[in-house]
C-alpha positions as CSV (number, residue, x, y, z in Angstrom):
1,X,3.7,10.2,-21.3
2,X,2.8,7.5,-19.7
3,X,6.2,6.1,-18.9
4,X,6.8,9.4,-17.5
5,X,3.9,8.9,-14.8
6,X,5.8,5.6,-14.2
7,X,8.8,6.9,-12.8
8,X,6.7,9.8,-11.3
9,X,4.8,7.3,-9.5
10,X,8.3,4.9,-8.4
11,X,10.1,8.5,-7.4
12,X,6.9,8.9,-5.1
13,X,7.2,5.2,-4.3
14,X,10.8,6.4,-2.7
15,X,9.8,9.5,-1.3
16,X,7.0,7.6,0.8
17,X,9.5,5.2,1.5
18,X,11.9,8.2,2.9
19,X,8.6,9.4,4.8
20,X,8.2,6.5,6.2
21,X,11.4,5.4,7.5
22,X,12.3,8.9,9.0
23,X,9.0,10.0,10.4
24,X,6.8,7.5,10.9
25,X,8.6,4.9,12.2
26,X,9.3,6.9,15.0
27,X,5.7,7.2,16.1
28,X,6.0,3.7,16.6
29,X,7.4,4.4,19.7
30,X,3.8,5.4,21.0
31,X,2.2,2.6,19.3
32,X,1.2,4.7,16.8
33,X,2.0,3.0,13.5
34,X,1.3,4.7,9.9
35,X,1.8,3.0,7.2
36,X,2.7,5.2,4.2
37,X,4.1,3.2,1.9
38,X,1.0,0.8,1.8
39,X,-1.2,3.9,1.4
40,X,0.4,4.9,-1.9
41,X,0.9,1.6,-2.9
42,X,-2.8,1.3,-3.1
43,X,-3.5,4.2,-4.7
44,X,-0.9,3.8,-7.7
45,X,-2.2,-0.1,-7.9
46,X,-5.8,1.7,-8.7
47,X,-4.5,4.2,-11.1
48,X,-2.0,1.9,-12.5
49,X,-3.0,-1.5,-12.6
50,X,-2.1,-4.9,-11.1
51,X,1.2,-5.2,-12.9
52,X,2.8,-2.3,-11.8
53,X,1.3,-2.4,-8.1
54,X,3.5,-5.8,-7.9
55,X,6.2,-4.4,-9.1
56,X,6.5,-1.3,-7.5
57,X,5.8,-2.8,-4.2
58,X,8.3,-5.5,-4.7
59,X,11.2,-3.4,-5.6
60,X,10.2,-0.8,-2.3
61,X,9.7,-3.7,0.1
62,X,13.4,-5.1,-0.8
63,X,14.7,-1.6,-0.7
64,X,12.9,-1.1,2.8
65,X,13.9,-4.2,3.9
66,X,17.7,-4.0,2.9
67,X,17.5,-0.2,4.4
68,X,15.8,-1.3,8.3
69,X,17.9,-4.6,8.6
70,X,14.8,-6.6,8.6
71,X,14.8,-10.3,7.1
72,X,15.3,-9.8,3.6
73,X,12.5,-10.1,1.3
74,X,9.3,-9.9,3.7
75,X,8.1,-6.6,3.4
76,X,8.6,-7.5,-0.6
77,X,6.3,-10.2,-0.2
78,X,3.9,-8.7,1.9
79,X,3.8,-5.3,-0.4
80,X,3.4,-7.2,-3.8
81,X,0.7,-9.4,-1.9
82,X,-1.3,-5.9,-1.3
83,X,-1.1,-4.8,-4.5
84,X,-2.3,-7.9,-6.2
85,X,-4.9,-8.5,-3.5
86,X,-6.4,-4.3,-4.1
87,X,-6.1,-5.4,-8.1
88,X,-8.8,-8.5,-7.1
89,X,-10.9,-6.8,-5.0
90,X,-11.2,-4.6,-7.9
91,X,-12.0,-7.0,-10.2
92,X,-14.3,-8.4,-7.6
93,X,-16.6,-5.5,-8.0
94,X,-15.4,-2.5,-5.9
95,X,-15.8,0.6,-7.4
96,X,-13.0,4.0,-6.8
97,X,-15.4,5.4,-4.4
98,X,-13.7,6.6,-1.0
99,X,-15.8,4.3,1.4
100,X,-14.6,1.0,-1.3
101,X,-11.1,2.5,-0.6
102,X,-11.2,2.8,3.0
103,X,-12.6,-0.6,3.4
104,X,-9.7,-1.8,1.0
105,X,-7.1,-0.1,3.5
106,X,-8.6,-1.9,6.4
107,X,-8.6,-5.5,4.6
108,X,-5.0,-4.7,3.3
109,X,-4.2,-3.7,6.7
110,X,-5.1,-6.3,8.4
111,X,-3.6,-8.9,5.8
112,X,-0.4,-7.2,6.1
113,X,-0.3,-7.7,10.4
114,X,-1.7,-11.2,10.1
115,X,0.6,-11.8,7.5
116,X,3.8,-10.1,8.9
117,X,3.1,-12.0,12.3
118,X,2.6,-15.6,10.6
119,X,6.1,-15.2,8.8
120,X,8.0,-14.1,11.4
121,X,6.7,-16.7,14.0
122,X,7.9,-19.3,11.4
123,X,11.2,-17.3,11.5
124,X,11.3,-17.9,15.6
125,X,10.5,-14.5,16.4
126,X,8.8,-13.6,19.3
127,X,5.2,-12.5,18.7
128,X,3.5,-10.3,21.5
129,X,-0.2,-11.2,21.5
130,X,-1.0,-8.1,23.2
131,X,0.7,-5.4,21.1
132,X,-0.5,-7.8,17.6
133,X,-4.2,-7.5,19.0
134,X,-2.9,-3.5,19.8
135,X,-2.0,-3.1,16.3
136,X,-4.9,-5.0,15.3
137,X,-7.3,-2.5,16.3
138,X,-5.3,0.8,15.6
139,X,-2.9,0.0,12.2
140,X,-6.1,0.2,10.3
141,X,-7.6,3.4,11.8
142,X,-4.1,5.0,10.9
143,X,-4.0,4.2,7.8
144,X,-7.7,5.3,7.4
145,X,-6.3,9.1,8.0
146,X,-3.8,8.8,5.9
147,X,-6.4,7.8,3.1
148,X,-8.3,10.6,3.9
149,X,-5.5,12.8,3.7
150,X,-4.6,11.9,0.6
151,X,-8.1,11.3,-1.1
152,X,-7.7,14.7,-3.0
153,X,-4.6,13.2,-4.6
154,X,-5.6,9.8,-5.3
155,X,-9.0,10.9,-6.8
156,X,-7.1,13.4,-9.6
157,X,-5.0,10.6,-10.5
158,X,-8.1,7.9,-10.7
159,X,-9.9,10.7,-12.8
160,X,-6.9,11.4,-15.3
161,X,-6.9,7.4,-15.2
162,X,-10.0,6.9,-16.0
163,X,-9.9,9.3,-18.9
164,X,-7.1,8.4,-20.4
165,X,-9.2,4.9,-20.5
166,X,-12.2,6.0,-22.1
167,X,-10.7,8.0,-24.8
168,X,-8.4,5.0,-25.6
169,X,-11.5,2.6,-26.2
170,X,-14.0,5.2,-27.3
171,X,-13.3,4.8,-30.9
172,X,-13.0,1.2,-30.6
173,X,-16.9,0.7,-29.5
């Protein structure tokens, strides 16, 4: 069972990916920028743990990264970075309650800009200050809907999560 809800969650991994890369990235085009794959990336690094949030967001990164042309193992980085900084702020003390998440998105968010930005001015790229401070204000607020669009789903994974967790350490206590 459970590596069944593995691959369920890396086939979902892909399909966000898909999402992504068709839809979304075309929005870009009026500076509105979704950010799918992070979304779900959070979500399965709370119902699955740390371990898997790295890998999962390793292996989509390279594959988004190898699909758009971009320099080869950024958006890796970047995504395993996410996952293993939602697993700390976790373990910091945040509970799975929908204002924790949303304030998880923004942080992640925000990492993922500064971060993106930083690597590819070492690269020599040219970084607008203008449409970084643009994205700076909006990327978060974007992927704030998205949360709240997919709440529902996230929530009935964290509960069957959470479940599955209890029973497994109930006889133990």
């Amino acid at each position: 069972m459970k590596i069944a809800n593995k691959i369920l969650h890396l086939l979902l991994m892909i399909t966000a990916l898909v999402i992504q890369i068709t839809f979304f990235e075309q929005l870009k085009l009026f500076h509105i920028s979704f950010d799918l794959v992070m979304v779900v990336l959070i979500a399965i690094t709370l119902i699955d743990g740390a371990f898997y949030g790295i890998i999962f967001g390793f292996i989509i990164g390279l594959l988004l990264d190898l699909i758009t042309g971009d320099l080869v193992g950024i958006s890796a980085l970047v995504y395993s970075l996410d996952a293993f900084l939602v697993w700390r702020l976790i373990e910091s003390g945040f509970k799975y309650r929908f204002t924790s998440q949303l304030f998880m998105i923004f942080i992640v968010t925000e990492t993922n800009l500064i971060a993106l930005s930083i690597i590819r001015y070492l690269f020599n790229f040219q970084i607008s200050l203008r449409v970084l401070g643009m994205e700076l204000l909006l990327a978060p607020v974007f992927n704030m809907i998205l949360l709240a669009i997919f709440y529902p789903v996230i929530k009935i994974g964290l509960n069957r999560g959470m479940e599955s967790f209890e029973l497994k350490y109930k006889n133990k206590v």
